[in-house]
C-alpha positions in Angstrom: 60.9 149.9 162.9 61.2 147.7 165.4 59.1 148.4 168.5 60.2 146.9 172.5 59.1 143.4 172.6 55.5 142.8 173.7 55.7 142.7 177.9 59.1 144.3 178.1 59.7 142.4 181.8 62.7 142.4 183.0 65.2 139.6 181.6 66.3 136.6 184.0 69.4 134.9 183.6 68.4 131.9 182.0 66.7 133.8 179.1 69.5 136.0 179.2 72.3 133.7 178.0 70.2 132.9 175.2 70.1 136.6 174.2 73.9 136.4 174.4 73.9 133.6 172.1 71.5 135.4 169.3 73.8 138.5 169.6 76.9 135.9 168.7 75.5 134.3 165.5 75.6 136.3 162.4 73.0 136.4 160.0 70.2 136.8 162.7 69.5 140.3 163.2 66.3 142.3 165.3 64.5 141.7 162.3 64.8 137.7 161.8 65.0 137.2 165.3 61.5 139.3 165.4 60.0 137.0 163.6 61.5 133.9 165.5 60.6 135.5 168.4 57.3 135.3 167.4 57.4 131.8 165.9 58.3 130.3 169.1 56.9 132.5 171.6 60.4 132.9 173.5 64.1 133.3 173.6 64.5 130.2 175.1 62.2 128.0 172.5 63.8 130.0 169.6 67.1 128.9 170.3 66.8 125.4 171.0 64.2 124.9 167.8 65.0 122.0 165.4 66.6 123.1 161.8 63.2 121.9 160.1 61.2 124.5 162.5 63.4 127.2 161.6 62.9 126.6 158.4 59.3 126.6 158.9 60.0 129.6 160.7 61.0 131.3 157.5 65.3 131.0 158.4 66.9 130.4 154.9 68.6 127.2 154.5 72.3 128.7 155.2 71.3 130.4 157.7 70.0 127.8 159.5 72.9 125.6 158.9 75.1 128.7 160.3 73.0 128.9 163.1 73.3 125.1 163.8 77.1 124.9 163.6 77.1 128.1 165.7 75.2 127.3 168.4 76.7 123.9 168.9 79.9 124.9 169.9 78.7 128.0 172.4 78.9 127.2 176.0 76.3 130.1 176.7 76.7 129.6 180.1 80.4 129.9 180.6 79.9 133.0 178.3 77.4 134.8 180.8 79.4 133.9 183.4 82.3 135.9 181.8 80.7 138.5 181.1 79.1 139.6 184.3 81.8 138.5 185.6 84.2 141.2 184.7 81.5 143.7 185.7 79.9 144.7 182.9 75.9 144.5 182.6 73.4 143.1 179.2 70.5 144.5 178.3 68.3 143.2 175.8 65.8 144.3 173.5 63.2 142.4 175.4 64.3 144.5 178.7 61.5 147.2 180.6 64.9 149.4 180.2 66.1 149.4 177.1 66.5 152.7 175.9 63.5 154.4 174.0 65.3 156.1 171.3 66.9 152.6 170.8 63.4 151.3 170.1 62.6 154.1 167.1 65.3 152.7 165.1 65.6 150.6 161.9 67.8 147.9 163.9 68.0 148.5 167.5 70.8 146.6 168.6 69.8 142.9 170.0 71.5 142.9 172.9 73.5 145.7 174.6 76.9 145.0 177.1 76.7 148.2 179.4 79.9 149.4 181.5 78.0 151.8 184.2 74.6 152.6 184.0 71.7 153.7 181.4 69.6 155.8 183.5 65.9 156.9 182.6 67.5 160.5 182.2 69.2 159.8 179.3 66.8 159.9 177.0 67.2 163.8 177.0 70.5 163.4 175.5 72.8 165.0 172.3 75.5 163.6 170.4 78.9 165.5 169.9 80.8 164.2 166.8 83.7 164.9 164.6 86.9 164.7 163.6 89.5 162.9 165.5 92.0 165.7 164.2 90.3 168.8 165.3 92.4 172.4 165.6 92.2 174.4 168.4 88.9 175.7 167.2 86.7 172.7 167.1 88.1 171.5 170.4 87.1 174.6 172.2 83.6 174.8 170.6 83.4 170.9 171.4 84.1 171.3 174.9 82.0 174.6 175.5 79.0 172.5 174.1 79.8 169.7 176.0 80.2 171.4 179.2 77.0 173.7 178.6 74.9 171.0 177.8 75.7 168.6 180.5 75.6 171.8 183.1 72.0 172.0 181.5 71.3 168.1 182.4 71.5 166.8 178.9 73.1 163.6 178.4 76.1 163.8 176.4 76.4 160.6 173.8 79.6 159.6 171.4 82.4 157.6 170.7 84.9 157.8 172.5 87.5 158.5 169.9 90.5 160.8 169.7 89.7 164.1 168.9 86.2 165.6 169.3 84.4 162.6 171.0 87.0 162.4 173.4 87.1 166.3 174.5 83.3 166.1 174.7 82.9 163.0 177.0 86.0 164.9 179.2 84.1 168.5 179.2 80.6 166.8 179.9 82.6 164.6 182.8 84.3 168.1 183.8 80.5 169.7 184.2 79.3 167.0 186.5 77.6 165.8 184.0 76.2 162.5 182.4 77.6 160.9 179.4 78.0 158.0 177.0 80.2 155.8 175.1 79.2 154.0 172.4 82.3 151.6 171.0 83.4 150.0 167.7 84.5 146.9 170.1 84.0 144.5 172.8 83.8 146.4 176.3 87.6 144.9 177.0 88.6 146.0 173.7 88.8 149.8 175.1 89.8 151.5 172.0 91.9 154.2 171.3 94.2 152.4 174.5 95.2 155.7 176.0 91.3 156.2 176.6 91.1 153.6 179.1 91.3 155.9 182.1 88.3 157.6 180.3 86.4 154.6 179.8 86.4 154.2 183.0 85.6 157.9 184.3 82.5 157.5 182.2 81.5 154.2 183.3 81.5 156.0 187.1 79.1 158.5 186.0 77.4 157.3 182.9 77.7 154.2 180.8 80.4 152.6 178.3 78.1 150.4 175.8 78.2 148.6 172.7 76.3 145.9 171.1 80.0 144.3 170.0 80.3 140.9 172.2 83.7 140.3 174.7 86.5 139.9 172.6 85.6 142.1 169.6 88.4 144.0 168.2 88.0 147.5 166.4 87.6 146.7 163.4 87.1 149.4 160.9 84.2 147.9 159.3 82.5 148.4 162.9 82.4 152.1 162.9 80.0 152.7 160.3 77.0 150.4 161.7 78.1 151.9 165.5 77.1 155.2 164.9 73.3 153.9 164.5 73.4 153.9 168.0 75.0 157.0 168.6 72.5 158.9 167.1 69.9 156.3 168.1 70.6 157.0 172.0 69.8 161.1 171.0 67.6 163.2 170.3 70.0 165.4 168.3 73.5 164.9 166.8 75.7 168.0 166.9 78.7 167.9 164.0 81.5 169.9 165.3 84.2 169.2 162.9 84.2 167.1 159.9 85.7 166.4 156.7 84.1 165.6 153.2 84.9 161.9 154.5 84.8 161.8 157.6 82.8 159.1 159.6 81.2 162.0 162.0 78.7 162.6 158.8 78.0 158.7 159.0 76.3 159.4 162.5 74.6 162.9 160.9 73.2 160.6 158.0 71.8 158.4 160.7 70.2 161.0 162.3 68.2 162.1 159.7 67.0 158.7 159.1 66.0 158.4 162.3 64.3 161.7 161.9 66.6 162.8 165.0 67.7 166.9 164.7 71.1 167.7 163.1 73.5 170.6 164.0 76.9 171.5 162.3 79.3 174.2 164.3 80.1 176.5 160.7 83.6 176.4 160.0 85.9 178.8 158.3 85.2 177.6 154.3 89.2 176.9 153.6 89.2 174.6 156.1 89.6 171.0 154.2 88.5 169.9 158.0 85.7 171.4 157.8 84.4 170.8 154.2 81.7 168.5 155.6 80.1 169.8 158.3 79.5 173.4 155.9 77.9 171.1 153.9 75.6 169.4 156.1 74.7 173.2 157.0 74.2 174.0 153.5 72.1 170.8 153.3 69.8 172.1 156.0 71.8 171.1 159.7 70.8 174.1 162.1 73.7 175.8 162.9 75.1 175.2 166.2 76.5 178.7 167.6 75.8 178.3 171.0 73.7 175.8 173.7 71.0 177.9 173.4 70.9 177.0 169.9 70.3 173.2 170.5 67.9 173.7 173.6 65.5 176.0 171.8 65.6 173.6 168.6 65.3 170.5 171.1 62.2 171.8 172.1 63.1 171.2 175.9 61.1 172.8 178.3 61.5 173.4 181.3 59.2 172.4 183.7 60.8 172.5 187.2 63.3 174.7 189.1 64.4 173.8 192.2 64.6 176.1 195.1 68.6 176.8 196.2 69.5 174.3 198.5 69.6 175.7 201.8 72.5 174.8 203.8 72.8 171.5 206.0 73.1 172.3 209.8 75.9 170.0 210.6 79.2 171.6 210.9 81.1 169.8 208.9 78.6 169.3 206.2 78.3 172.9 206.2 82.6 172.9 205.8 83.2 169.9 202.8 79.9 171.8 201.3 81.4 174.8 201.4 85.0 173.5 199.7 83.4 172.0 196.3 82.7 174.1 193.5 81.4 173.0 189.8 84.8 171.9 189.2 86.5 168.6 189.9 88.2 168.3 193.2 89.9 165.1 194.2 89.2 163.2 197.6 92.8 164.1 199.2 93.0 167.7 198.2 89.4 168.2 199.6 90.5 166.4 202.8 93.3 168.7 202.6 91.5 171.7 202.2 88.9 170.5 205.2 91.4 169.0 207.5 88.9 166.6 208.2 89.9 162.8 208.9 89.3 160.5 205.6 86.9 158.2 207.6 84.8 161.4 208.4 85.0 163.1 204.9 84.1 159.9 203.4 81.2 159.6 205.4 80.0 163.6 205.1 80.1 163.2 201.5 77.9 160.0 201.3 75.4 161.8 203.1 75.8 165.0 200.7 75.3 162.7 197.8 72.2 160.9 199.2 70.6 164.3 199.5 71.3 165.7 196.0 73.9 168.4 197.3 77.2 166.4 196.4 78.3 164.1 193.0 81.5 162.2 192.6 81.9 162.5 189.0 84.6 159.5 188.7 88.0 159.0 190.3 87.4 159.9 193.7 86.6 163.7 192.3 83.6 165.4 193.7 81.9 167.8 192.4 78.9 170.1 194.3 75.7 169.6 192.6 74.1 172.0 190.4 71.9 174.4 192.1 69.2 175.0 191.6 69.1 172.6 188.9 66.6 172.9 185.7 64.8 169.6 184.8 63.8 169.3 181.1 61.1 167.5 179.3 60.6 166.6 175.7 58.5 169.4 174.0 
């Protein structure tokens, strides 16, 4: 396994655009680039080295000719440029805050392109899979997990597809909660295309990321190496629906070679949709019945409870307070319910937030935060 780079400083972005360029070549993965890393005691040395030093470095002759061809016609700085540019945000493997659980696995993604935010908080987080034709039944148990697990602060990782990955980002959003998008494609490849309002929601209160550069399209052939980093980014991967063949089992496979837990929701045994999943169970998944079930296998205990908030002595913090609940409520409809001017609510609400008692949760839509709220650490 590949560990975080010796140092782990934070990136500038001169070193950064050679990342960029490493993340475009094929044929130079975490582990080869390890080792050039190591040859030439940085990014920037690495990339600019001679084909006879990478040879000496241990590259293979096509590779180094790949490499060579590659990197001449890259305009690395134009391509940063682009990037952040559009908004979006690159992490590499080098960085102080690239994600932990990304570190554990057999090849942890070179670079990362991040819509949103990673926060420190996500390592206690749970992937929701399955298939992107679920019934009635595997939605609702996808978004009761969802929802109970983000109301219990657990980040909630997937894919963003149709079907199960896109109920359980929703629910999780729906809780207040943190989530995660892990795509098949470049971060302005947003695919399926109707998720692109959802993309965004989650990029407001969480993170769309992929290790896919600008310009990637979804290719099938994507998917599979994708869900390392879906189950990567968790400590657990939940199964809600799956077929004998479907790619959700890719992810659970993953998991277990990451030695991450795996849960399967047990399905009625006629159900072709949920051949797989009964299997994994069979196989020895824990059952998920319930978010107690994944907490208590998770091993998450809780180590702080904080006291009810009381309430603020300002009037009208005491009114907008008052008007959000645990669900959703849009910026105009609270401002209708508060009759309050929308220079005024605006302001009463960014004070609510700085103190904990307030979260937009995407889209202008707030949310009250939850009190008191558990924190968790790992067992």
């Amino acid at each position: 396994m590949l560990g975080r780079l010796s140092g782990g400083s934070i990136i500038s972005s001169r070193q950064l655009k050679y990342w960029l360029g490493f993340n475009r070549v094929s044929g130079i993965g975490p582990v080869r680039l390890r080792a050039l890393l190591e040859a030439f005691r940085g990014v920037e040395a690495a990339w600019m080295a001679s084909p006879a030093q990478l040879r000496a470095a241990g590259l293979g002759q096509k590779t180094v000719e790949k490499f060579i061809q590659a990197r001449d016609v890259m305009d690395l700085d134009a391509e940063l440029e682009r990037v952040l540019g559009m908004g979006f945000k690159l992490m590499s493997l080098d960085d102080a805050d690239y994600p932990e659980g990304l570190t554990e696995i057999h090849s942890p993604p070179i670079l990362l392109h991040i819509w949103g935010e990673l926060l420190p908080e996500d390592r206690v987080a749970a992937a929701i899979v399955g298939t992107r034709r679920a019934n009635p039944y595997g939605k609702a148990v996808a978004r009761d997990l969802a929802s109970g697990l983000a109301a219990s602060g657990v980040t909630i990782v997937s894919g963003m597809a149709r079907g199960i990955d896109g109920i359980a980002h929703k629910a999780a959003l729906e809780a207040g909660g943190r989530t995660i998008a892990v795509l098949g494609s470049g971060l302005d490849q947003i695919y399926p295309p109707e998720h692109r309002k959802l993309a965004r929601s989650i990029a407001e209160a969480g993170a769309v990321v992929t290790d896919y550069p600008l310009g990637t399209r979804p290719e099938g052939s994507n998917f599979p190496p994708r869900n390392r980093i879906i189950s990567g980014l968790s400590l657990a991967v939940i199964v809600v629906q799956a077929g004998e063949r479907s790619g959700a089992l890719i992810t659970a496979n993953f998991a277990v070679e990451q030695g991450r837990d795996v849960f399967g929701v047990p399905g009625r045994i006629y159900d072709r949709g949920s051949k797989g999943v009964n299997r994994l169970i069979s196989q020895g998944a824990f059952p998920a019945t319930s978010v107690d079930d994944v907490l208590e296998v998770l091993n998450l205990d809780l180590v702080a409870q904080a006291a009810p908030a009381t309430l603020p002595e300002d009037k009208t913090e005491r009114l907008v307070l008052g008007r959000l609940g645990p669900e959703p409520i849009h910026i105009d409809e609270l401002r209708a319910r508060t009759d309050l001017p929308i220079a005024d609510l605006t302001a009463c609400l960014s004070i609510l937030e700085l103190r904990g008692q307030a979260r937009q949760v995407g889209g202008m839509h707030y949310v009250r935060a939850r009190e008191p709220r558990a924190e968790y650490r790992l067992g």
